[in-house]
C-alpha positions as CSV (number, residue, x, y, z in Angstrom):
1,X,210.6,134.4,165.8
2,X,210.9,137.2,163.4
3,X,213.0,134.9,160.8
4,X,209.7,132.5,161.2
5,X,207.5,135.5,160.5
6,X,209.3,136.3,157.5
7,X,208.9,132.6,156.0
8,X,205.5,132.7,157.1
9,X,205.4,135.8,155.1
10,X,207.2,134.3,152.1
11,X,205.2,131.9,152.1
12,X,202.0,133.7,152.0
13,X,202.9,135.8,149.5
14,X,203.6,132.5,147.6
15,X,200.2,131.6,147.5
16,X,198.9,135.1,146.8
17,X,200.6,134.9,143.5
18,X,199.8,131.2,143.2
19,X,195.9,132.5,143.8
20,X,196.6,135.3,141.2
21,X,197.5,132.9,138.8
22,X,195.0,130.5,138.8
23,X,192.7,133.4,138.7
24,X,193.5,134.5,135.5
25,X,194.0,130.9,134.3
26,X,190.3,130.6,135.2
27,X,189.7,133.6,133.8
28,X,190.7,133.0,130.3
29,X,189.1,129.3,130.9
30,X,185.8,131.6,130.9
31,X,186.7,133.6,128.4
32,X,187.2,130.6,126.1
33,X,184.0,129.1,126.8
34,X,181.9,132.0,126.8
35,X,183.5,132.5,123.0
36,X,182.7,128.4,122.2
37,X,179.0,129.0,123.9
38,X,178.2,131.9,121.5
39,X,179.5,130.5,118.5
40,X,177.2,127.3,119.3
41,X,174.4,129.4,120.5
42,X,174.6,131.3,117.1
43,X,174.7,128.3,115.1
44,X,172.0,126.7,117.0
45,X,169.7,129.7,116.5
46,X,170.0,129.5,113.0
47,X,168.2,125.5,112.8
48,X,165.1,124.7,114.0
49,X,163.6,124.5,117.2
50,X,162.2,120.9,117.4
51,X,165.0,118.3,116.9
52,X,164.3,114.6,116.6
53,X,165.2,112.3,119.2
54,X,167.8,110.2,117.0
55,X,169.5,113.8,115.8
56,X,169.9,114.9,119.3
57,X,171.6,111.8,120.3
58,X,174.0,111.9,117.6
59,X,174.5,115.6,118.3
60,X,174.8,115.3,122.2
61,X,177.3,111.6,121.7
62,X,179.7,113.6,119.1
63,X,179.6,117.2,120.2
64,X,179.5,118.3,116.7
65,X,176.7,120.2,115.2
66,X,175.8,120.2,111.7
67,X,175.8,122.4,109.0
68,X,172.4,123.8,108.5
69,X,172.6,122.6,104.6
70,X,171.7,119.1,106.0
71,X,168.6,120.0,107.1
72,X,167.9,121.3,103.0
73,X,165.2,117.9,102.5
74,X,163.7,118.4,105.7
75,X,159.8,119.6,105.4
76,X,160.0,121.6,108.4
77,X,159.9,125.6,108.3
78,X,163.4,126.9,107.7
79,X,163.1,130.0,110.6
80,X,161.9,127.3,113.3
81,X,158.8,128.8,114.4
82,X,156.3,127.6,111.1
83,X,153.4,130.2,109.8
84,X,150.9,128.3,113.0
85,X,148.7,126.9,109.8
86,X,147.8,123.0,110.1
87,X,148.9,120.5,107.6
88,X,147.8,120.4,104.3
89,X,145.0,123.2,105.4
90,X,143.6,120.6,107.6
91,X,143.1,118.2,104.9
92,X,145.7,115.7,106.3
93,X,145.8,113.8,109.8
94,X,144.6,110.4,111.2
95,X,140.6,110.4,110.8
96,X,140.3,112.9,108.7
97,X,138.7,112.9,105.3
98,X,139.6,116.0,103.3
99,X,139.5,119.5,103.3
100,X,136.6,120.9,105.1
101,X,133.8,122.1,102.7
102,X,135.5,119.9,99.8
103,X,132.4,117.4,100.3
104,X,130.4,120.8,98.5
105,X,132.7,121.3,95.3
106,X,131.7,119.7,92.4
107,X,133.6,116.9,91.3
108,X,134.2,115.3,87.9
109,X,133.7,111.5,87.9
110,X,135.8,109.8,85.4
111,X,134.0,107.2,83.0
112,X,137.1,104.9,83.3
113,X,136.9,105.0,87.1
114,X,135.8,101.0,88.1
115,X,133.2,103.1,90.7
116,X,131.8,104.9,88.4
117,X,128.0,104.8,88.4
118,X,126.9,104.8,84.9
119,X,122.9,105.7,86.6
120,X,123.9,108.4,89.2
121,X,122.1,111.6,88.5
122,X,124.9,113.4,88.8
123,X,126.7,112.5,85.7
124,X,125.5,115.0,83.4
125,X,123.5,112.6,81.6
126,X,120.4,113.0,82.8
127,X,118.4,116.0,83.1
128,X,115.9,116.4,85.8
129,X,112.7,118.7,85.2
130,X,110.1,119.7,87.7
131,X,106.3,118.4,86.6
132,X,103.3,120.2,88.2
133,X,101.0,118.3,88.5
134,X,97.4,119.4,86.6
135,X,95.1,121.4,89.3
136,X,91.8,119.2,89.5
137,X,88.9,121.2,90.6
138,X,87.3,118.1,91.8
139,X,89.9,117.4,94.1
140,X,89.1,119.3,97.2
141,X,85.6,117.9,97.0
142,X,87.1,114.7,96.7
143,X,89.0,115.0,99.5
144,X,85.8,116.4,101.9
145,X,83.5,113.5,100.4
146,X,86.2,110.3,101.2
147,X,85.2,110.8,105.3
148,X,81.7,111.4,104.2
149,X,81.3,108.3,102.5
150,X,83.5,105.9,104.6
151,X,81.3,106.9,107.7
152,X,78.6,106.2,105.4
153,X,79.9,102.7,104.7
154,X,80.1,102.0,108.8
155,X,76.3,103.4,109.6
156,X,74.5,102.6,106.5
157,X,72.3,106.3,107.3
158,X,72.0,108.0,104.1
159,X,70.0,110.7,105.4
160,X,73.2,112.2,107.6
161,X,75.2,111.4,104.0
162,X,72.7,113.3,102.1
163,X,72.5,116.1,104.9
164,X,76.5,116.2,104.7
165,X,76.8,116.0,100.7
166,X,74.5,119.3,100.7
167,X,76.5,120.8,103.4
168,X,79.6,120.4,101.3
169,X,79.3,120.0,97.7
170,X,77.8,122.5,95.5
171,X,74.6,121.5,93.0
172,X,76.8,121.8,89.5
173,X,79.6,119.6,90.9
174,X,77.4,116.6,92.4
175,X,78.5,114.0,89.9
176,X,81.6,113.9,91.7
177,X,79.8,112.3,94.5
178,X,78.5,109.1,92.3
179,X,81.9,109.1,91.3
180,X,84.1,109.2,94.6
181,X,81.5,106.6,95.6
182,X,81.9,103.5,93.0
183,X,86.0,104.5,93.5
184,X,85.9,104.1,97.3
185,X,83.1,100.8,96.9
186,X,85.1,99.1,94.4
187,X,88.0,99.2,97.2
188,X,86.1,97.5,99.8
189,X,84.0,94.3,100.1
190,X,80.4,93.8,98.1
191,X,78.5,94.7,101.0
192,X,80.2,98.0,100.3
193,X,78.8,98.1,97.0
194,X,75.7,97.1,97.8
195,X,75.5,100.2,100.1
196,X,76.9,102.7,97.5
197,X,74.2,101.2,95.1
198,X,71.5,102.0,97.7
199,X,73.3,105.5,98.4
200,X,72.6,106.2,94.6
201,X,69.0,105.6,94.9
202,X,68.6,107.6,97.4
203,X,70.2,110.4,96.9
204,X,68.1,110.3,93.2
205,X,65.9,113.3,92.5
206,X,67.1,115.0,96.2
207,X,71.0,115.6,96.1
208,X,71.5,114.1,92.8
209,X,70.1,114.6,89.4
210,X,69.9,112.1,86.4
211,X,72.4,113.9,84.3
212,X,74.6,113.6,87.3
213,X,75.0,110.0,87.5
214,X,75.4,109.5,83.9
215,X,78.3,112.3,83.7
216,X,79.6,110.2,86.6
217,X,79.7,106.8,85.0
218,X,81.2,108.6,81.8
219,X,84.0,109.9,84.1
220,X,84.3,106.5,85.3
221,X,84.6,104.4,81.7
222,X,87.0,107.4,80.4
223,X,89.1,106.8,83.8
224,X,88.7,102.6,83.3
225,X,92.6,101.9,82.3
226,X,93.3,103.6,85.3
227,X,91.0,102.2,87.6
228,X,92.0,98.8,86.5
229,X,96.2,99.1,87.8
230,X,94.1,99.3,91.0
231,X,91.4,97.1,90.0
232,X,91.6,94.5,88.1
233,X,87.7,93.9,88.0
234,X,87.2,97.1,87.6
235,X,85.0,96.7,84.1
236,X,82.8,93.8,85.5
237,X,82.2,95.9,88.7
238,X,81.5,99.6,86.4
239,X,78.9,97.4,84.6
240,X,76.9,96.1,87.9
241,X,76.5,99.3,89.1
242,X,75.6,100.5,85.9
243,X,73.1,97.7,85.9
244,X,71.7,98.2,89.1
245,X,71.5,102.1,88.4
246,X,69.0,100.9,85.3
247,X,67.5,98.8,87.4
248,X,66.6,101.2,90.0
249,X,65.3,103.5,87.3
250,X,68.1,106.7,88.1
251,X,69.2,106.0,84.2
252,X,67.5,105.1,81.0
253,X,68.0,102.1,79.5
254,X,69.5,103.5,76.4
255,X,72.7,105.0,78.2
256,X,74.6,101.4,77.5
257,X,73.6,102.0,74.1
258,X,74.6,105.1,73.4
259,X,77.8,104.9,75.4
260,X,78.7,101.8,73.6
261,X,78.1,103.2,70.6
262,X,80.7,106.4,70.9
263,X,84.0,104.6,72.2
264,X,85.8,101.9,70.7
265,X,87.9,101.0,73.7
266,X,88.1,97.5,74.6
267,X,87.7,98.0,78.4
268,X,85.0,100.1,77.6
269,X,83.2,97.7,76.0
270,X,83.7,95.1,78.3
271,X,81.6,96.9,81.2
272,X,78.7,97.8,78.9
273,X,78.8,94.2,77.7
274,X,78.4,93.2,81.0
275,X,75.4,95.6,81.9
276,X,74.0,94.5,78.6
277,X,74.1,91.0,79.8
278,X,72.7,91.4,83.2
279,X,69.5,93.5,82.2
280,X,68.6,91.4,78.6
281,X,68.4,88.3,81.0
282,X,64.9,87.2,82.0
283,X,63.7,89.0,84.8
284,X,67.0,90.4,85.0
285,X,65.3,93.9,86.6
286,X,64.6,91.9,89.6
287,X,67.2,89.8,90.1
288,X,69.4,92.8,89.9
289,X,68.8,94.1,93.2
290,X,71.2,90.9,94.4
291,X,73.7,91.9,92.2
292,X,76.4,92.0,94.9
293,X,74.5,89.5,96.8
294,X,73.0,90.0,100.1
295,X,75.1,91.6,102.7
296,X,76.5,89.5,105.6
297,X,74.7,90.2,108.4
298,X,71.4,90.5,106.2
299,X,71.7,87.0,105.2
300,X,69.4,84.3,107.1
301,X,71.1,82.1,109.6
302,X,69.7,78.9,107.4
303,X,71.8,80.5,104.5
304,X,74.9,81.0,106.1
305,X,75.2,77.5,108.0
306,X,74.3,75.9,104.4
307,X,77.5,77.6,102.9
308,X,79.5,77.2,105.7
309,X,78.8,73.4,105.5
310,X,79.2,73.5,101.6
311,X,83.2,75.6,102.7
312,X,84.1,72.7,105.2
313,X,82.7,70.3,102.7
314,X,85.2,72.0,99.9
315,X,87.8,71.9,102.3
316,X,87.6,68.0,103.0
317,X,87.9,67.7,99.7
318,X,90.5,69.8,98.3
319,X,92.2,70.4,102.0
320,X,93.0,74.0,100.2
321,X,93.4,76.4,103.9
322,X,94.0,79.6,101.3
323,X,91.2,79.1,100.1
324,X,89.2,78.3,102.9
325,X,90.1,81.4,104.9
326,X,89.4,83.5,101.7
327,X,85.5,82.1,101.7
328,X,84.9,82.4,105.2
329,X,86.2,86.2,105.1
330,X,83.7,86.8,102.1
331,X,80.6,85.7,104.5
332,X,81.1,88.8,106.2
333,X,79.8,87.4,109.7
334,X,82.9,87.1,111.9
335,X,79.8,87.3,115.0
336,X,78.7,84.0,113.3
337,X,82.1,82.3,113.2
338,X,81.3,80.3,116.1
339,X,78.6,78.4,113.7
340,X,81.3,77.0,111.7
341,X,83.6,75.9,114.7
342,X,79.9,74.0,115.4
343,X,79.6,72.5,112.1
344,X,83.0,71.2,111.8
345,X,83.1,69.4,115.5
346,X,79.8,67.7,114.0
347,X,80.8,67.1,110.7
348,X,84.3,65.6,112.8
349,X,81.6,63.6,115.0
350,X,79.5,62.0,111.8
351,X,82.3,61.1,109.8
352,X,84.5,58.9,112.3
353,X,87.9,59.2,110.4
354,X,90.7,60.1,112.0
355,X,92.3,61.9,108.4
356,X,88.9,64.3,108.5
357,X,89.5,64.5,112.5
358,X,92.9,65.6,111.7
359,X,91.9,67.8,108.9
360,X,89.3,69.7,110.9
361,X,91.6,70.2,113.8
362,X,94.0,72.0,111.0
363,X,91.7,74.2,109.8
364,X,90.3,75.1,113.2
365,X,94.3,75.9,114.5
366,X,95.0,78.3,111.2
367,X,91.6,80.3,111.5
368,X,92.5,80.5,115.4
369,X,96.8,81.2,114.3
370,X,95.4,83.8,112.0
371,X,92.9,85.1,113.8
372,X,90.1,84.8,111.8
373,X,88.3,83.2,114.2
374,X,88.6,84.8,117.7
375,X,89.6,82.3,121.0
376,X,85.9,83.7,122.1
377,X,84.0,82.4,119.0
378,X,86.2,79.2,119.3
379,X,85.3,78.4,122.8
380,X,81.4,79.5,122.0
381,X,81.2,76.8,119.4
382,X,82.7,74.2,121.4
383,X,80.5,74.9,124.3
384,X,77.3,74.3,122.3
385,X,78.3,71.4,121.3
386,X,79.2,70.0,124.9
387,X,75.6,71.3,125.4
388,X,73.8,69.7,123.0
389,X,75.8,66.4,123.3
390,X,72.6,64.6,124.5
391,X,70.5,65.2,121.1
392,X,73.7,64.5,119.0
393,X,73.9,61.1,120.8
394,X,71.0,60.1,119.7
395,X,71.8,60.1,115.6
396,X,75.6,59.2,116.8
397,X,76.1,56.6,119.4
398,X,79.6,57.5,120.1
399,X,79.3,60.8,120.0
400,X,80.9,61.2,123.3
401,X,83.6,59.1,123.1
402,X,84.5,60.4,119.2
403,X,84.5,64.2,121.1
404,X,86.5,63.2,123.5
405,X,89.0,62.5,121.3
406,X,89.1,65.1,119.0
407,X,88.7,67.8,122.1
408,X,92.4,65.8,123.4
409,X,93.4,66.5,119.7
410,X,92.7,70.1,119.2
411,X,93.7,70.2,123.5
412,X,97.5,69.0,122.1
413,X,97.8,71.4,119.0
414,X,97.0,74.5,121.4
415,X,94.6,76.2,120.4
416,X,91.7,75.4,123.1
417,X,91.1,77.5,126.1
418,X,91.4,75.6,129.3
419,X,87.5,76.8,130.0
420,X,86.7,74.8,126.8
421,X,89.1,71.3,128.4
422,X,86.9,71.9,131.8
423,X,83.3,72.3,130.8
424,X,84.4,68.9,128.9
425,X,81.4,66.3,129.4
426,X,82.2,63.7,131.7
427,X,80.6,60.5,130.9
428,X,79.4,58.1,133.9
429,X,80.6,54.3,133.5
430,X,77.6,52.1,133.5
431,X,77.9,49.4,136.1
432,X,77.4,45.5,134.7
433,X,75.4,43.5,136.5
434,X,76.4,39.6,136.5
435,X,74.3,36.4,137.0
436,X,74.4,36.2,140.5
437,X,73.7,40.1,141.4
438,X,70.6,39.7,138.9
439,X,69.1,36.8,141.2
440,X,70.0,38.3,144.5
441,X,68.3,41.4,143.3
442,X,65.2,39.5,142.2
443,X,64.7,37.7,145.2
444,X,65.1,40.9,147.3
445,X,62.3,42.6,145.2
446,X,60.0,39.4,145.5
447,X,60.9,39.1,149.2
């Protein structure tokens, strides 16, 4: 037992020094690595940071790690940690389009540049000055009088004018309101100018003086190549009103004279001519108060259907729509359109053509397409004639049937109301007696 104890002891003293041994083998295997670990981590501290996936592959496959002098082409920051400013000074990256605040600097185009804009304002070229505009002292009164005189224009009252010019304009600047008036009239339609022509004599001897009107129309002839870019009538209309301003007795006579006789202008001329012409004719004083013809609703209904007759009667001739529109917008009576719609289902009705049937339908489906003439006039003239379809049959037999027709024509280019296509006169069929019938019905009544 004891000899046992002593190999057992043997033995485990064996494996003590076998344990001391491998300790210290271990511990210079630790010692060794811990020197390899600190040489690397020394080595590695000296190379940047951030390491590119292809780099640390190689690296990590070969165990070897380079020399920092291969990283000498490499953009990045040599300490590894970069001054934290963004590339190019944020002037580089996807989506962006330079420096910020470089769209402020001034730039120098080059002449040899294929964009370079030889009329940009910009190029040094061209030098831009600031032009004030003359102060007018007639144009705050010009700007008060406009409202005056287009309210004016809808009314006709020139005693709430007159009541509004003395309100606003003061006495020494009152040929400003002759003026501002032709300017505004010559804008608009002769019924305007009509009006400003009675505004004028009114306003004589109460708002506005003699000498006030004349300074006006020689503001208006000094301003005529002006007035013309806007109107290109602008002499012929200066010299009606000047005409009509004679003939109403707020000028003398002799101011055509004596303004033709200071200027030399051609335009100039031209207007005085023209109110030279008008008051040397015979009984020209008279006829002058028509000058711009008589307004629309002032004209007598007998008048107006004779020219709309005379425009339908043009337009069957010439088939020129244009033109026909521009005539009917002159009469100045769109209440009165309906007369027209009238005269051309009558005219349609007397002539028996299908071309003029046609035609008329055409004309009638522009003025409606346009609306010059409202679906309300349209269906009002088509309902007089369905009511006076009776009389008309008596100068045309077939009245009825040739309306009939050309109410299915206009019915298929769509411009009819369906209250026009059912108010449509219906037309009873007449029954024929024969032979027979006649007897029987004789002998009946003798019987």
């Amino acid at each position: 037992m004891a000899h046992e104890q002593d190999e057992i002891e043997v033995e485990i003293g064996e494996d003590n020094d076998i344990d001391v041994d491998i300790d210290k083998e271990i511990k210079e295997e630790l010692s060794t690595k811990t020197a390899s670990t600190s040489t690397s981590d020394s080595l590695l501290k000296r190379r940047p940071k951030k390491i590119n996936k292809q780099n640390k592959d190689a690296i990590m496959a070969s165990g070897y790690i380079h020399s920092p002098r291969s990283w000498k082409n490499s953009r990045r920051s040599r300490n590894g940690y970069g001054r934290g400013l963004p590339k190019k000074k944020g002037a580089g990256g996807k989506g962006v389009w330079g420096l910020p605040g470089s769209e402020l600097m001034e730039t120098v185009e080059d002449v040899n540049d294929p964009n370079f804009d030889n009329e940009n304002m910009s190029n040094g070229d061209i030098m831009l000055k600031a032009i004030v505009p003359p102060d007018e002292p007639n144009l705050e009164i010009k700007r008060k009088l406009e409202p005056i005189i287009l309210e004016y224009f809808e009314n006709g009252d020139t005693h709430e004018a007159a009541i509004a010019i003395e309100e606003f304009v003061p006495k020494n600047r009152r040929d400003v309101v002759v003026e501002q008036a032709i300017e505004l009239a010559m804008d608009h339609k002769p019924s305007h100018r009509e009006l400003t022509s009675i505004l004028i004599s009114d306003l004589f001897n109460d708002c506005v003086s003699m000498a006030d009107i004349m300074k006006a129309f020689e503001n208006l002839l000094a301003n005529i190549e002006d007035l013309i870019l806007d109107v290109p009538d602008a002499p012929n209309d200066i010299g009606n009103f000047i005409a009509r301003a004679v003939a109403d007795d707020c000028i003398p006579p002799r101011f055509v004279a004596n303004t033709k006789e200071k200027s030399d202008n051609e335009k100039i001329q031209a207007a005085l001519e023209r109110a030279n012409t008008l008051l040397s004719i015979d009984h020209g004083l008279i006829r002058l108060h028509n000058v711009w013809g008589v307004g629309g609703a002032l004209r007598p209904v007998k008048l107006l259907t004779k020219q709309m007759t005379l425009l339908l009667q043009e337009f069957l001739y010439s088939g020129d729509i244009e033109e026909a529109s521009r005539c009917l917008r002159g009469l100045e009576v769109p209440h009165f359109y309906h007369e027209l719609v009238y005269e051309a289902i009558i005219m349609a009705m007397e002539a028996n053509k299908e071309e003029k049937e046609e035609a008329l339908c055409k004309l009638l489906k522009s003025f409606g397409e346009a609306t010059l003439i409202t679906a309300d006039q349209m269906e009002r003239g088509f309902l007089r004639v369905f009511d006076d379809l009776p009389d008309i049959e008596m100068d045309v037999p077939r009245a009825h049937f040739i309306l009939e027709r050309f109410v299915d024509r206009c019915q298929k280019s769509g411009f009819l109301t369906q209250n026009v296509i059912q108010n449509m006169p219906v037309r009873g069929r007449k029954r024929f007696v024969s032979e027979g019938d006649q007897l029987l019905n004789k002998n009946t009544r003798i019987s």
